[in-house]
C-alpha positions in Angstrom: 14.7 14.0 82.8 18.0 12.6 84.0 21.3 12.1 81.8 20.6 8.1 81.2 16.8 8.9 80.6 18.0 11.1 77.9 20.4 8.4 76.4 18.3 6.0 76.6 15.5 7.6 74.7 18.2 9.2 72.0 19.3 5.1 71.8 15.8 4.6 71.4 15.2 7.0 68.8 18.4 5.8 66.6 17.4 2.0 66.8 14.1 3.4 65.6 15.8 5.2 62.4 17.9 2.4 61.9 15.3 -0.2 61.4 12.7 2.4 59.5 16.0 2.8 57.2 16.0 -1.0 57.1 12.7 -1.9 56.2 13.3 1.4 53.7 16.3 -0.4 52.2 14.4 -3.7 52.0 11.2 -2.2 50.3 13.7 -0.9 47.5 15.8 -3.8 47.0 12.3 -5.3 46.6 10.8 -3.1 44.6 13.9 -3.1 42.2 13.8 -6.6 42.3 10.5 -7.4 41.0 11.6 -4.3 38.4 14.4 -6.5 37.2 12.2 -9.5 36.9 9.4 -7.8 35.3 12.0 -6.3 32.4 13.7 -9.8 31.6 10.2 -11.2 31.1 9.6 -8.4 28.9 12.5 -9.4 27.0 12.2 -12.9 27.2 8.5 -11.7 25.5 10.0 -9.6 22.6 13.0 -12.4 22.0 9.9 -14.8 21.1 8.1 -11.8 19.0 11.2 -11.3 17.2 10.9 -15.0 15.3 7.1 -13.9 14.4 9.1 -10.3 13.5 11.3 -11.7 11.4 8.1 -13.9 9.6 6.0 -11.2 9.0 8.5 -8.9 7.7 9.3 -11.7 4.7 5.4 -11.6 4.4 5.8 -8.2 3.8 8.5 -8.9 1.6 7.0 -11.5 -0.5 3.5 -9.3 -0.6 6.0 -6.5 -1.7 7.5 -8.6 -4.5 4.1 -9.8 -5.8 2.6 -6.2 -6.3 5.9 -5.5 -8.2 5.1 -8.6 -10.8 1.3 -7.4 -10.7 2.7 -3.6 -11.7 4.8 -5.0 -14.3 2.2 -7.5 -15.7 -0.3 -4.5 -15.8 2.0 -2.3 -17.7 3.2 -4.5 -20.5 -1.1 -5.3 -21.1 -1.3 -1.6 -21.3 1.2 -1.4 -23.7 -0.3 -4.2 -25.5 -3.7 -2.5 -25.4 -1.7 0.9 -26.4 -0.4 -0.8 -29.2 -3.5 -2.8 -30.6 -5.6 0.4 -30.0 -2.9 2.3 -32.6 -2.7 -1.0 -34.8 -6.9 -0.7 -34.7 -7.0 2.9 -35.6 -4.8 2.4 -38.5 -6.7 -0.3 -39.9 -9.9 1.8 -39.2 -7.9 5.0 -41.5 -7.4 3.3 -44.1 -10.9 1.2 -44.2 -12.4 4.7 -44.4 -10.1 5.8 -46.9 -11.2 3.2 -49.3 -14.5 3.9 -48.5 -14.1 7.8 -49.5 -11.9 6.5 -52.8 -15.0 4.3 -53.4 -17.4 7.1 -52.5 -15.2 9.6 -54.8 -15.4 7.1 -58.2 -19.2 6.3 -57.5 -21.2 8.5 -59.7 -24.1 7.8 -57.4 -22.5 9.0 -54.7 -22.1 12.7 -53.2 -19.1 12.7 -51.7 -18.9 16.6 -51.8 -22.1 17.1 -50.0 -22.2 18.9 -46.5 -24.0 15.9 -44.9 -21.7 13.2 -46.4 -20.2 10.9 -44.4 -18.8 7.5 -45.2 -20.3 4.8 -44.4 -17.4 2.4 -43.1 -18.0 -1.4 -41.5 -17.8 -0.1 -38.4 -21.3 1.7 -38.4 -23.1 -1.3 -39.4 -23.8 -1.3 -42.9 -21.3 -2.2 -44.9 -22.5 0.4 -47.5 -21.1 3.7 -48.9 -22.3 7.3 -47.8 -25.6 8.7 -48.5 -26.5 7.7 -51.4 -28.0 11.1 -53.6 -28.4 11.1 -56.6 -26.0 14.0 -58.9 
């Protein structure tokens, strides 16, 4: 091969880089473009989830709030139960304790028997302990 056959198949060879680097360059500015496109609709996307963010974080907030109330409701009744339950078992004391005293005075009444037991309001009967003869 001669001296111009040789430049021209080197000028060949360099014009055939050059536009393989082109169409390189233009695949990438491409590419990135459609990447810079596809990221500001993804944040166009989560500016317009933010507003339904923001709503369903005072959801949560207001949900939040409610159980709080519900707590507190729930724990003053069960100290109101508490307290009627202790109030009941006072009342129930001394009910039975002036059952026994009325037992104790009855002379128709074993009050020291092993199977006495008093016979309080609560068990139905209204009447005193077993009722045994002395």
């Amino acid at each position: 091969m001669s001296t111009s056959g040789w430049i021209i198949l080197i000028v060949v060879v360099v014009v055939v880089l050059a536009v393989a680097l082109a169409v390189a360059a233009a695949a990438r500015n491409r590419s990135r473009a459609a990447r810079r496109d596809e990221a500001q609709a993804k944040r166009e996307q989560a500016a317009g989830d933010a507003t339904h963010l923001a709503d369903s974080g005072r959801r949560a907030q207001q949900a939040e709030a409610e159980a709080e109330a519900a707590r507190l409701q729930a724990e003053r009744a069960e100290s109101r139960a508490s307290e009627a339950r202790q109030v009941h078992d006072v009342e129930r004391a001394e009910h039975e304790d002036q059952v026994r005293e009325a037992d104790r005075i009855d002379p128709d009444v074993d009050h020291r028997s092993r199977d006495y037991e008093p016979r309080t309001l609560e068990d139905g009967t209204g009447e005193a302990g077993p009722q045994q003869p002395r």
